[in-house]
C-alpha positions in Angstrom: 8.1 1.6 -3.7 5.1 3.0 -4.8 4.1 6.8 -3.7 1.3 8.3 -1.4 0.5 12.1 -0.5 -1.8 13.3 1.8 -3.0 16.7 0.9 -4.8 19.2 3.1 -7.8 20.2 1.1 -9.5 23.8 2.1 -12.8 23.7 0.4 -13.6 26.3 -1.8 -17.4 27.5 -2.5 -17.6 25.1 -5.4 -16.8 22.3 -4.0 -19.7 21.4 -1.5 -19.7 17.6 -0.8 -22.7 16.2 0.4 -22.9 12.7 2.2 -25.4 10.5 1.4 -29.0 10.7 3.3 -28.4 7.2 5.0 -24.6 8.0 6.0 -22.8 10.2 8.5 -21.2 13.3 7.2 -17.6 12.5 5.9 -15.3 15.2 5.2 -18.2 17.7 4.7 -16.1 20.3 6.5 -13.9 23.6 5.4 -10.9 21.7 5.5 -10.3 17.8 4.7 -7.7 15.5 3.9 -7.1 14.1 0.7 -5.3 10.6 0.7 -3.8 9.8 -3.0 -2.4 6.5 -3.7 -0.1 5.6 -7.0 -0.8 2.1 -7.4 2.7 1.3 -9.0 4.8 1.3 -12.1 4.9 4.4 -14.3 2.2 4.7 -16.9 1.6 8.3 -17.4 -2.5 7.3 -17.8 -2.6 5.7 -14.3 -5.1 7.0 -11.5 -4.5 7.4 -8.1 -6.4 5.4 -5.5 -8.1 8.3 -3.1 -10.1 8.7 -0.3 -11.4 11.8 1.8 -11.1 12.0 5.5 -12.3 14.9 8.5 -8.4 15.6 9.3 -7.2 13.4 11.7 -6.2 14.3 15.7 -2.8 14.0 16.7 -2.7 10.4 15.3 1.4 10.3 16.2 0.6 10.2 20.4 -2.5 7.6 20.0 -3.0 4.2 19.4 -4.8 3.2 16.5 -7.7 5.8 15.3 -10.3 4.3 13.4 -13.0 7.0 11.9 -15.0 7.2 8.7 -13.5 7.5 5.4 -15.3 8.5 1.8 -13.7 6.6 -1.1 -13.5 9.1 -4.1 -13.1 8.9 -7.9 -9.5 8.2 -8.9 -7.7 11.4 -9.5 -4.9 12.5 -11.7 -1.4 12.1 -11.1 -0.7 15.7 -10.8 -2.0 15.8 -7.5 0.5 13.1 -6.3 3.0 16.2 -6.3 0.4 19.2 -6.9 0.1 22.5 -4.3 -2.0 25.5 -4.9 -5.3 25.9 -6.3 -7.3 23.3 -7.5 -9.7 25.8 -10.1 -13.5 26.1 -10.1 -14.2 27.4 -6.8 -13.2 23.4 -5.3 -10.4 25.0 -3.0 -7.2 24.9 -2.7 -4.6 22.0 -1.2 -1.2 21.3 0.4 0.7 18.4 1.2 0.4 17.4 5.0 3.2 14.5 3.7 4.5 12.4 0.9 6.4 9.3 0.3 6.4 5.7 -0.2 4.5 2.7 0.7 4.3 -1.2 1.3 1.1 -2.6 -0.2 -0.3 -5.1 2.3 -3.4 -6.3 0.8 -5.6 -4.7 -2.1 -8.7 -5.9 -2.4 -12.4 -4.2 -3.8 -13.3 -3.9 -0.3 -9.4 -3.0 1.3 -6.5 -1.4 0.9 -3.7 -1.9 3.7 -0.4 -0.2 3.3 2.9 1.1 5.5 3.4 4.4 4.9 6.9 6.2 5.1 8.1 9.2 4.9 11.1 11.4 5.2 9.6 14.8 6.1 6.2 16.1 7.0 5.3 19.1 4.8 2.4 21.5 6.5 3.4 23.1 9.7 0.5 22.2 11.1 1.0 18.5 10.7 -1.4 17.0 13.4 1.4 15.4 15.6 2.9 14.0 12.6 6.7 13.7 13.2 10.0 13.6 10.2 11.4 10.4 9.4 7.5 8.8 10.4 6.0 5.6 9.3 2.3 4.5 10.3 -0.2 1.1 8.8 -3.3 2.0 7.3 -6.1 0.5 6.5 -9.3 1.4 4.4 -12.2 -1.1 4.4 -15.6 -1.1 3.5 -18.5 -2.1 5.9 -21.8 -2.6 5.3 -23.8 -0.6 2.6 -27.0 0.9 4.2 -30.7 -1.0 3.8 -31.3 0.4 0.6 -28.0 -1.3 -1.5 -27.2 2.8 -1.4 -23.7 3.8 -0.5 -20.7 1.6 0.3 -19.4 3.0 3.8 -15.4 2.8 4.1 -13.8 3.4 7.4 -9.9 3.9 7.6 -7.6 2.9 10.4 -4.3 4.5 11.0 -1.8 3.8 13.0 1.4 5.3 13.7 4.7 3.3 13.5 6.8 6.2 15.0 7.5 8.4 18.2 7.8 5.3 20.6 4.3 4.1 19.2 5.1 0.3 18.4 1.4 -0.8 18.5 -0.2 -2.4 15.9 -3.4 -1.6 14.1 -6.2 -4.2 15.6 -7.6 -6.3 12.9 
């Protein structure tokens, strides 16, 4: 089963983001969540699949949340497992969780997955419980008037904690 992290990402001076004029700001904040993605076997010169997020609220007690998503440039596999300091003023991160998950569907404009996990890792885990599972799902919508930026949006929906309900398509 391939692994996934989420990572709690505390901006540091140097690492500003800016969204794009035409889009709403998307993880622009002092604190973000990084989502990392190996996409499977074990080549040491693979990338992981990522995505930034605004963190998410108590996603364990809702239904599905649906909110925007940025997609990012791949990143190294160090951060699949990497805590602490990321170095030129970008911040610093910890894992919220780690584990496995189910590919669903990959495609240039999705990525739908199961995620499971054994044990949340940040005590501040937004609701998140141990021994969770939840469906996500990132997918692009429309670019804006210009052919600018792609937008993404990501759905998440918790498996666990007598939340059965499925993500709507």
């Amino acid at each position: 089963m391939p692994r996934f992290t989420i990572l709690i990402h505390t901006v540091g001076s140097g690492a500003a983001r800016q969204s794009e004029p035409a889009m709403p700001p998307i993880a622009t904040g002092p604190v973000h969540w990084d989502w990392l993605f190996h996409p499977g076997g074990n080549r040491a010169d693979e990338r992981l699949w990522t995505w930034a997020t605004d963190p998410l609220p108590m996603w364990a007690e809702t239904a599905a949340i649906t909110m925007p998503a940025l997609r990012l440039a791949d990143h190294r596999m160090r951060y699949l497992d990497f805590e602490g300091e990321v170095g030129g003023g970008r911040g610093s991160v910890r894992q919220l969780v780690t584990g496995g998950y189910e590919l669903r569907q990959q495609t240039e404009c999705c990525f739908e997955a199961v995620l499971r996990w054994s044990s949340q890792r940040s005590g501040d885990a937004g609701g998140l419980a141990d021994g969770g599972a939840a469906e996500i799902r990132f997918f692009t919508t429309t670019g804006d008037q210009a052919g600018g930026a792609t937008r993404w949006e990501v759905t998440v929906c918790c498996l666990g904690g007598g939340n059965q309900e499925r993500m709507a398509e």
